[in-house]
Backbone bond lengths (Angstrom), bond angles and torsions (degrees), N, CA, C in turn:
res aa  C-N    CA-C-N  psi(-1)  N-CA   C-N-CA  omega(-1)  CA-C   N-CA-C  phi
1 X - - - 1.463 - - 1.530 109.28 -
2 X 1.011 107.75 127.91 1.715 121.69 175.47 2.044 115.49 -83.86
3 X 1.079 94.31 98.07 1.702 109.97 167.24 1.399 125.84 -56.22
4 X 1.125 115.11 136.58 1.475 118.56 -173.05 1.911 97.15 -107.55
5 X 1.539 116.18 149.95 1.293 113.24 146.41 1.841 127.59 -41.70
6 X 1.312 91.49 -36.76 1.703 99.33 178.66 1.781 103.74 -62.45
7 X 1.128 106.80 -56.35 1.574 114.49 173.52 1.265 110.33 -31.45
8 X 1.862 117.36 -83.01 0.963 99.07 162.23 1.343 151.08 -11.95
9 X 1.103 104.51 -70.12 1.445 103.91 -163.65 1.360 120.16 -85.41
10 X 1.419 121.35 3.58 1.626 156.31 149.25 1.095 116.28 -37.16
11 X 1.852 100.52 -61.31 1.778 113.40 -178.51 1.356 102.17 -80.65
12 X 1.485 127.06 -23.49 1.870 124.54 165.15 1.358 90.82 -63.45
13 X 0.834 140.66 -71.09 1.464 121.45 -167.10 0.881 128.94 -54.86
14 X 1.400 121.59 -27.08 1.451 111.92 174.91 1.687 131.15 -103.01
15 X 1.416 91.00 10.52 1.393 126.20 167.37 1.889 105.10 -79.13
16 X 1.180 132.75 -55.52 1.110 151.01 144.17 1.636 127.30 -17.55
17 X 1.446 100.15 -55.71 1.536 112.83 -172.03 1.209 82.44 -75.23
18 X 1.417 138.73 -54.10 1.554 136.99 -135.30 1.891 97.45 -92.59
19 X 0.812 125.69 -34.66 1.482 135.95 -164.79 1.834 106.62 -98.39
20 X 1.193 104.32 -47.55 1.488 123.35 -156.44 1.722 117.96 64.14
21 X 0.758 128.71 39.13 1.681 156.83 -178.73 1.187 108.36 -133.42
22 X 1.550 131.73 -167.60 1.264 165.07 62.24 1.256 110.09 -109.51
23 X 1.337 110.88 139.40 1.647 122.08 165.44 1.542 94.96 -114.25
24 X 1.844 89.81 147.17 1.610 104.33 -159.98 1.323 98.91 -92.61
25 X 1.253 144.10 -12.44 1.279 117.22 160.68 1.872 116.55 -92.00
26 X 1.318 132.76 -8.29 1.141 103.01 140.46 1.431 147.61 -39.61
27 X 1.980 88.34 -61.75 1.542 90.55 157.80 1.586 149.97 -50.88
28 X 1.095 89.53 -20.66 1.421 104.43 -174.54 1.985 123.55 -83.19
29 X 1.887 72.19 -30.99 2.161 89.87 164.88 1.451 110.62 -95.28
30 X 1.365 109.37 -0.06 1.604 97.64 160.46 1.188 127.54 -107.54
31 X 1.660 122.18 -24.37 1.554 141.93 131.66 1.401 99.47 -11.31
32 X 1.382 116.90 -82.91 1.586 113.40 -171.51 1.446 127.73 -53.70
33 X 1.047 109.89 -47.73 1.634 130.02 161.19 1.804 115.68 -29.11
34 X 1.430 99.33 -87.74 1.279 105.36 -176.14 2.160 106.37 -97.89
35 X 1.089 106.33 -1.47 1.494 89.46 162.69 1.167 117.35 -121.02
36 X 1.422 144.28 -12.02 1.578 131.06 -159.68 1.533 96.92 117.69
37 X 1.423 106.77 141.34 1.522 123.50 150.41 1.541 119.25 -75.32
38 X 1.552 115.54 -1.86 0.970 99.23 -154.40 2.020 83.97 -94.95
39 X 1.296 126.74 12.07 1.295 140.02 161.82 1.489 120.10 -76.07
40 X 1.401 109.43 -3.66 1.423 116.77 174.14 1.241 114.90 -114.24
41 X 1.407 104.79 176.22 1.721 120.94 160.41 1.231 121.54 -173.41
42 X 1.420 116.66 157.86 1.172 116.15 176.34 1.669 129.23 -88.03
43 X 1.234 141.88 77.26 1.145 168.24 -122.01 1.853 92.54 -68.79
44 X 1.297 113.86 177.25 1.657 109.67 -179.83 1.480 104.22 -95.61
45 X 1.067 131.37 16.27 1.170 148.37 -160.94 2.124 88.06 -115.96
46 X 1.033 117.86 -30.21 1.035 124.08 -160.23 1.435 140.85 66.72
47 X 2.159 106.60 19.83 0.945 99.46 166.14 1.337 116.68 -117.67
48 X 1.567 117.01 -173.30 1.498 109.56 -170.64 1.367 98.60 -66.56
49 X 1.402 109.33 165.93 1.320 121.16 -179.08 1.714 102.19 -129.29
50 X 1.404 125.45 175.55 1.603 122.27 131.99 1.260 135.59 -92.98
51 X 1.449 140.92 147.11 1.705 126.88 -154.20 1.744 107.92 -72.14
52 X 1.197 107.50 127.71 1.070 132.29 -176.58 2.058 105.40 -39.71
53 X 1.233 136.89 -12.00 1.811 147.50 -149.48 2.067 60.43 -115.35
54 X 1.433 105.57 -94.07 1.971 113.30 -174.42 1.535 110.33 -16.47
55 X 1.486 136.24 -52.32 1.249 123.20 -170.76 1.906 94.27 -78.22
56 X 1.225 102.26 -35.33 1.856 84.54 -167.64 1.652 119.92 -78.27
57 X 1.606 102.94 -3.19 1.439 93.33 158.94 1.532 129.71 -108.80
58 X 1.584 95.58 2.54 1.641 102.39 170.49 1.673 98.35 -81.33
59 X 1.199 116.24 -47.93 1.678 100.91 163.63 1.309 131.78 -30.77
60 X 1.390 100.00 -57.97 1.684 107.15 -173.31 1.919 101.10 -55.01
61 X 1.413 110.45 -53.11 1.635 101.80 178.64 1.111 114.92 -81.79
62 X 1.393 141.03 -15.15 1.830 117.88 140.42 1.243 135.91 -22.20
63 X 1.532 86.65 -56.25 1.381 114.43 -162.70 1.930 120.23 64.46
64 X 0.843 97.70 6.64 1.922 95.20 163.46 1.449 85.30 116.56
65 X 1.622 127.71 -3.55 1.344 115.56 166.36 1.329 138.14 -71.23
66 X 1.516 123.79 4.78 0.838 110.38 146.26 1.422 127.50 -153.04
67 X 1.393 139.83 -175.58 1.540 128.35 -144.34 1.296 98.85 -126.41
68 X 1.381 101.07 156.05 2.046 112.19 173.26 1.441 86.81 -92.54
69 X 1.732 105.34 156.85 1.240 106.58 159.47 1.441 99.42 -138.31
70 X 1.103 109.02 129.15 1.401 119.24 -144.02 1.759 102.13 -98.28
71 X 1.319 109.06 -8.50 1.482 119.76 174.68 1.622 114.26 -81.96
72 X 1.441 105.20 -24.75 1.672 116.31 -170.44 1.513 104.41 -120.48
73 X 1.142 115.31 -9.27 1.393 122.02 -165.12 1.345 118.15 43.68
74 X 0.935 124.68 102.30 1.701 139.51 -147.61 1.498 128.59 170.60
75 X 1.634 124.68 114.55 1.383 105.24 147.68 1.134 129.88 -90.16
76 X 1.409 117.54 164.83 1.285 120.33 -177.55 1.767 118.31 -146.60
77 X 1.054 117.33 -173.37 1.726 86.34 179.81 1.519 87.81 -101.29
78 X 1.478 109.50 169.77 1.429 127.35 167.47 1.799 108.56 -72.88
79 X 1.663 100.08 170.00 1.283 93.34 176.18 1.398 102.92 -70.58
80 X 1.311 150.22 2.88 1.710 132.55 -156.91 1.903 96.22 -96.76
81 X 1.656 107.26 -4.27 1.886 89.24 161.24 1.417 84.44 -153.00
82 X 1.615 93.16 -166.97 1.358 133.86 -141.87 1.658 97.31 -139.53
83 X 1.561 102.70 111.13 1.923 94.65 -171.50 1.361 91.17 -83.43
């Protein structure tokens, strides 16, 4: 079966609603797992990343609700809801 970015970032979301978290290296070893490596990368920073198409459509279904925190590596929702 062939994966879409939309896919992706579908099961981030609904990883999210259900948890109220994601941490990006879970996601990122389950990304590979059940979607493809080809959903990753290794960033210039030299660490893994998620593909840049995957974060911009988990945005679009956020919708700005919720935040990276770039100290824990994690989204989470903002205070403006309630997962």
């Amino acid at each position: 079966m062939e994966f879409s970015a939309e896919d992706v970032a579908a099961w981030m979301f609904g990883e999210l609603r259900n948890a109220g978290v994601l941490y990006q290296a879970a996601a990122i070893e389950h990304i590979k797992v059940h979607f493809g490596e080809r959903f990753v990368y290794v960033n210039e920073n030299g660490n893994a990343s998620i593909d840049k198409e995957v974060k911009k459509a988990f945005k679009k279904l956020h919708g700005g609700k919720a935040a990276w925190d770039r100290d824990a590596f994690y989204w989470g929702w903002t205070s403006a809801i309630k997962a």
